[in-house]
Steps between C-alpha positions, in 0.01 A plus 500: 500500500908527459561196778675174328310226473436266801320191610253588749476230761243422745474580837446251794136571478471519111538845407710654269860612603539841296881606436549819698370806355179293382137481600324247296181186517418249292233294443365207271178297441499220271554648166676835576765663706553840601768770673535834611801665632547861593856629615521559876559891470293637691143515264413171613520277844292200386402330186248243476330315166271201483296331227202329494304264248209741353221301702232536740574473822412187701153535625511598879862633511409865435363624878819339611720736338301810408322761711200627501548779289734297266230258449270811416756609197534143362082495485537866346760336244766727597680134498481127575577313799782302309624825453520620798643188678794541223545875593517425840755234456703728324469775808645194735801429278577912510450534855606180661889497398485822738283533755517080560144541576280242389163604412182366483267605176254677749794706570550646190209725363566568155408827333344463169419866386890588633652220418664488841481247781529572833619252780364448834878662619436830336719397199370628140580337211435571144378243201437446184322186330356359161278224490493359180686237349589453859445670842858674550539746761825695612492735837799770644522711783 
């Protein structure tokens, strides 16, 4: 990206400090790590990523974080609902740093045909996610 290289240190809640000039997430589960990073120049204001194991989701937990009508795409197999929580989780990192808005998962309805997600703010955000070897999803706005 044409900045030297730097430690990136944590902040007093846990997120990354980026160097100035530098959007960027990370995330890990137990057998991989990943990172984004966009340059702050105008394209991009927030840059999220998460990963997931490639599992089901824990029976129960999806009406607590999809909609109705995301429920409806995950029956139509338009995706699953550990895919979805990862997206999601990815469209908090990008939005959060930001906005400091803290949002519930019913407060995100996620966009499937789009690929956009829209928060309960009136925020858009675009994604993009694979699912196999593991659930890794990255979202921008």
């Amino acid at each position: 990206m044409g900045f030297p290289t730097a430690e990136i240190p944590r902040g007093p809640k846990g997120m990354p400090l980026w160097p100035p000039g530098v959007l960027g997430s990370m995330a890990h589960d137990d057998s991989l790590a990943v990172a984004v990073t966009a340059a702050t120049n105008g394209t991009c204001s927030g840059l999220g990523v998460d990963i997931e194991p490639a599992i089901p989701l824990d029976d129960g937990l999806l009406p607590m974080i999809a909609s109705q009508r995301e429920q409806a795409a995950i029956q139509a197999g338009q995706s699953t609902g550990k895919l979805l929580f990862c997206i999601k989780e990815a469209v908090f990192k990008a939005v959060y740093p930001t906005a400091r808005v803290f949002l519930e998962f019913t407060e995100v309805e996620i966009d499937f045909c789009q690929q956009t997600a829209l928060t309960n703010y009136g925020r858009t955000v675009f994604w993009r996610a694979i699912a196999d070897p593991h659930h890794v999803a990255t979202a921008w706005w």
